[in-house]
Structures are given as C-alpha cells and as structure tokens.
ZADOBA-970328 format. One record per residue (C-alpha): x, y, z; residue in three letters. Coordinates in nm, 2 decimals, m for minus. Layout:
# residues N
{{X, Y, Z}, 'Ala'}
...
END
This chain:
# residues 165
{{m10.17, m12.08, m3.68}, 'Unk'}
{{m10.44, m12.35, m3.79}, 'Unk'}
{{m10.67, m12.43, m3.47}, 'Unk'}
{{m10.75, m12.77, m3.52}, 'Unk'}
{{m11.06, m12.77, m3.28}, 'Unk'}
{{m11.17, m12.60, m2.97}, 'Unk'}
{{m11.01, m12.80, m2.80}, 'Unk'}
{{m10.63, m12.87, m2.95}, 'Unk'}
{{m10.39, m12.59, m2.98}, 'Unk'}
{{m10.02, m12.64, m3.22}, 'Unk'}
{{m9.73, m12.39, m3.10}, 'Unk'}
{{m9.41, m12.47, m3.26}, 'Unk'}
{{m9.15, m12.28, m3.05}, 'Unk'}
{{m8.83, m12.17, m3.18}, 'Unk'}
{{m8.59, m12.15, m2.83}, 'Unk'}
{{m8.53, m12.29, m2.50}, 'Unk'}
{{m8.67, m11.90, m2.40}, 'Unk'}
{{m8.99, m11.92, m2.60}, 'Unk'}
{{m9.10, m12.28, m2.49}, 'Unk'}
{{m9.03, m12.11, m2.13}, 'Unk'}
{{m9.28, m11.78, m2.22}, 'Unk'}
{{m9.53, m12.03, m2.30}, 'Unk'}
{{m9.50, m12.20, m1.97}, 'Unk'}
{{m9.53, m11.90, m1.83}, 'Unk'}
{{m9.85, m11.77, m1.92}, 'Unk'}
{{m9.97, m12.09, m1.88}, 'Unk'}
{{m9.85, m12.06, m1.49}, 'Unk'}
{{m9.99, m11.76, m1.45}, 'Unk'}
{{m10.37, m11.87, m1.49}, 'Unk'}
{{m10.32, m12.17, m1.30}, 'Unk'}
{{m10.50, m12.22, m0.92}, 'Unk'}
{{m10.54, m12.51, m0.66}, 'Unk'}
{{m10.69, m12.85, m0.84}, 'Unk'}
{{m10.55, m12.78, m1.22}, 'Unk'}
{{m10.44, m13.06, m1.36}, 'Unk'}
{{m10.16, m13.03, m1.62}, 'Unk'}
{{m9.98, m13.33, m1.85}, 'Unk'}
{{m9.67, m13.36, m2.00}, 'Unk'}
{{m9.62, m13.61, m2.23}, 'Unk'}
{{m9.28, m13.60, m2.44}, 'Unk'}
{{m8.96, m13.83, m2.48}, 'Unk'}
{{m8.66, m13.71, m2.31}, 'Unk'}
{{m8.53, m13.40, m2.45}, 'Unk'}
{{m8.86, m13.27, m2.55}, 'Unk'}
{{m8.84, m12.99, m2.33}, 'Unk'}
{{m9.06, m13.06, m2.06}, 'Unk'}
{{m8.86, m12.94, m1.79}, 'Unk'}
{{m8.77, m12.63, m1.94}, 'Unk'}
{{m9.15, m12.56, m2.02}, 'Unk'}
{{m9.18, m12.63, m1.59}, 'Unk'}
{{m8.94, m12.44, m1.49}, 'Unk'}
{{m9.14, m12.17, m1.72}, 'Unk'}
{{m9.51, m12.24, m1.58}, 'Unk'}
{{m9.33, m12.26, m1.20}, 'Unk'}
{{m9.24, m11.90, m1.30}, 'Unk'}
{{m9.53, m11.73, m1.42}, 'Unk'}
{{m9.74, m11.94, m1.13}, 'Unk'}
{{m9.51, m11.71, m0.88}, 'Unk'}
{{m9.28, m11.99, m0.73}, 'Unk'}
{{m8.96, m11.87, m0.54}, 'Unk'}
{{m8.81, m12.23, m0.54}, 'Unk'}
{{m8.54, m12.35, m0.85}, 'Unk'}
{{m8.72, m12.60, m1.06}, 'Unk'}
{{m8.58, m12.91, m1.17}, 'Unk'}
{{m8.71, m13.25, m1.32}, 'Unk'}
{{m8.84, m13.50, m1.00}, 'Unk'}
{{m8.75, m13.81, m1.17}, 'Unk'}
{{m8.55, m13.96, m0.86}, 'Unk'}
{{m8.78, m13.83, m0.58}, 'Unk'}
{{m9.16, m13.87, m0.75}, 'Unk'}
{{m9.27, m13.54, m0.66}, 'Unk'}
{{m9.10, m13.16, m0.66}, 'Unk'}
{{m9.30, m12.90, m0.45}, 'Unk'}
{{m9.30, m12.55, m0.56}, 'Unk'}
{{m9.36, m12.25, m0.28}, 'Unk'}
{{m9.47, m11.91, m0.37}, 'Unk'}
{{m9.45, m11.62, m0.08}, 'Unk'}
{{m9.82, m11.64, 0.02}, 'Unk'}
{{m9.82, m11.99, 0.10}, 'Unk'}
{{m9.94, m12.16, m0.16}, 'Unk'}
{{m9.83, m12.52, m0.35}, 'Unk'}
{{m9.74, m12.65, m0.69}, 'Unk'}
{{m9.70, m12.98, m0.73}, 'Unk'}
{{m9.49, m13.14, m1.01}, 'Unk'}
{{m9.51, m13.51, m1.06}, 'Unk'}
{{m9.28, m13.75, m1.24}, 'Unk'}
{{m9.45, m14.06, m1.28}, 'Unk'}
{{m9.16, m14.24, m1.50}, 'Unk'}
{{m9.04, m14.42, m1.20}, 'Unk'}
{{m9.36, m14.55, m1.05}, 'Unk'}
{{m9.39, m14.93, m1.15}, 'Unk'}
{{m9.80, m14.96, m1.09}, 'Unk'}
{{m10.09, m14.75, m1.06}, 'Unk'}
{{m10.06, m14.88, m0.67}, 'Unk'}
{{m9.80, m14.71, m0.61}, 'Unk'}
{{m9.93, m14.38, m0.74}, 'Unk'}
{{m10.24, m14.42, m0.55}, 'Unk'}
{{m9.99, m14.39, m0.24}, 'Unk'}
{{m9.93, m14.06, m0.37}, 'Unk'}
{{m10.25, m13.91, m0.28}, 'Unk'}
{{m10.30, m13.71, m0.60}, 'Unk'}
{{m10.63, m13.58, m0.43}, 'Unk'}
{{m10.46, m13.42, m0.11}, 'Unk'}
{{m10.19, m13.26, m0.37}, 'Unk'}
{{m10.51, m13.13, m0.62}, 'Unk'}
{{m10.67, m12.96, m0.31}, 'Unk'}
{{m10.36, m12.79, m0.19}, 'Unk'}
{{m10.24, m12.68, m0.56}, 'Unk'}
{{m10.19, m12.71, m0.93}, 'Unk'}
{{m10.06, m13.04, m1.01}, 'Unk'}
{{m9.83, m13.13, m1.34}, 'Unk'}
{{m9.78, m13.48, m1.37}, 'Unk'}
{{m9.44, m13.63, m1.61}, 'Unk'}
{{m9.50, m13.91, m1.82}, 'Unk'}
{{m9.89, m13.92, m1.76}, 'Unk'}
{{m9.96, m14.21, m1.95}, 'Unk'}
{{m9.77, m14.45, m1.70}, 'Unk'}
{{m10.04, m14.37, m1.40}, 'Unk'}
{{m10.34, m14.28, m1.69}, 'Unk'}
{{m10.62, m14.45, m1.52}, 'Unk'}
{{m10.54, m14.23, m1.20}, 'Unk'}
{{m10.59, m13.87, m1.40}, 'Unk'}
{{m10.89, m13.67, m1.36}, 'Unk'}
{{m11.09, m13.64, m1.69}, 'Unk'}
{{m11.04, m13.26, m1.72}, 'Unk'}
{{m10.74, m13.10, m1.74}, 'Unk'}
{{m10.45, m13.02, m2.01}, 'Unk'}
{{m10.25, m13.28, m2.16}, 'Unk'}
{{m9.93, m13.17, m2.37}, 'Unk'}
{{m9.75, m13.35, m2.61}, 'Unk'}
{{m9.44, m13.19, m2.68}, 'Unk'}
{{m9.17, m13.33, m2.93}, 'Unk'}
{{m8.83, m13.26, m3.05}, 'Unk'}
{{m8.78, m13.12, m3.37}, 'Unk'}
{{m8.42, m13.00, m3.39}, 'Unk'}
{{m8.17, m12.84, m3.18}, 'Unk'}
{{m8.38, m12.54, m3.12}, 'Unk'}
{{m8.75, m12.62, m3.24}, 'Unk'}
{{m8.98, m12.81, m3.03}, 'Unk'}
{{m9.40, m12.90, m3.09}, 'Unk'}
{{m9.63, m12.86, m2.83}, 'Unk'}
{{m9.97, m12.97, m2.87}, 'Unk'}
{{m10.20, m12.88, m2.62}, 'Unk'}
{{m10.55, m13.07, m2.58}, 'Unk'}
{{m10.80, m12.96, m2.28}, 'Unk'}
{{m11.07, m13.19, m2.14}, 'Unk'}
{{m11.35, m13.00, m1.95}, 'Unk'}
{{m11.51, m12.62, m1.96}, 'Unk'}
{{m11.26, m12.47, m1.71}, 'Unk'}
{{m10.93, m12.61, m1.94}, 'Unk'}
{{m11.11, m12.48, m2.24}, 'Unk'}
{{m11.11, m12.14, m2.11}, 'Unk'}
{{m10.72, m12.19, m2.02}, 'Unk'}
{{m10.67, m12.28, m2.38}, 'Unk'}
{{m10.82, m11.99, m2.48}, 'Unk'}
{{m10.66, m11.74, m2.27}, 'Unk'}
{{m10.35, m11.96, m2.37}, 'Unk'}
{{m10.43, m11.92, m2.78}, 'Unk'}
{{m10.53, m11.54, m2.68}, 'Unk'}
{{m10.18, m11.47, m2.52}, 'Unk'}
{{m9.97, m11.64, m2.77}, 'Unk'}
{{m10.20, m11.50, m3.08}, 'Unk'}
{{m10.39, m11.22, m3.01}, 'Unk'}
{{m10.72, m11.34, m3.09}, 'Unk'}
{{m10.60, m11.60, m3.41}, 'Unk'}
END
C-alpha cells in the first residue's frame, strides 16, 4: 500500500465488514476532544464505518445515521460520550454555532457528517476521511490528519491495518 505522505493514508476495503474493522480500530484509540470527518456521497459507507468506530470506542447504544435529529450520542458503561454529527441539514454556520461543538469536544470524541457544510467551524487538527463508492462491495477511504496527536492516530491506524508497511 503506497503512503502518499505522513500524513494521508489509502485503504481500499473490500466488504461492508472490513470498512467496519477499520472503524473499529480507529474507535478504539479515540478519547474526549478528537475530532473526526467524514466526507463521502450517500452510499459511501459512512454510517457503516460509524457504527464500526462506535464499536471499537466501547459504545452500548445502536448506531445509526443523525441526519434528521443533527446530533446522535453514543454511551459507553463508564459514562463516557461520543458524539456523531450530521451537518447535511444545517442551512448556516449559525446554526451550527448553536450546536456548541466545544461543550460536545470536552465531553467526547466528536465525528461530524458532511464537514464541508459547517468547515469554518472545525478545529484545525483532527482526521478528515473521504470515502467513495467504488462498486457494490469496494469502497476508498482516504484518511488525512492535521496536527501531532492525529498523526500518531494515523500511524497506529497504518500500523493496525499493515503491520508496519
């Protein structure tokens, strides 16, 4: 698997399942303030790659897309929060100031829908994934991370999936 930069990892996954793995070890590394991106067309598999990360971050709740309520929370047994944002309904970055992003970021991880609707409200670090349809089975996911502590998730990420490549 070619590693583009430091920066940028390419995973091409082959199921439904494996796009979920990924999520999953992902999840598992995340803590309160993490800032995660999903940018992809409908279909792309971003709610399956959720439900994956919700998973592997130790949530007890069933995971679905938040498109008609803004936000999902996620609950693990000790308390804590995930928040998962869909920003595809908002119709200004007003309206997602309301949201308080920065209450959400000190209380959990937070993975935002559709970031490029709300952009100019993201913190500069954090992981923004592309992912894309390819066929029936196949989807791209390109992750990019901004800032020392989403490098070292990247890492661990390329680690897990790779063993070191």
């Amino acid at each position: 698997m070619p590693i583009l930069d430091a920066h940028t990892l390419d995973f091409f996954s082959r199921s439904p399942e494996q796009t979920r793995r990924v999520g999953m070890r992902l999840g598992a590394a995340l803590r309160p303030g993490d800032v995660i991106c999903l940018q992809g067309d409908l279909g792309a598999g971003k709610t399956t790659f959720v439900q994956g990360l919700a998973q592997g971050w130790g949530t007890l709740d069933a995971v679905s897309s938040p498109t008609f309520i803004i936000v999902n929370l996620y609950r693990r047994a000790d308390g804590a929060q995930l928040f998962h944002m869909d920003a595809y309904r908002l119709d200004s970055l007003s309206e997602a100031e309301e949201l308080d992003m920065e209450s959400m970021l000190a209380q959990g991880p937070l993975l935002i829908e559709w970031p490029e609707r709300i952009q100019g409200l993201i913190p500069p670090n954090r992981i923004w994934l592309e992912m894309e349809y390819l066929a029936e089975e196949q989807r791209k996911m390109r992750f990019k991370s901004q800032g020392k502590r989403y490098d070292a998730l990247l890492d661990d990420l390329r680690q897990t999936l790779f063993g070191g490549a």
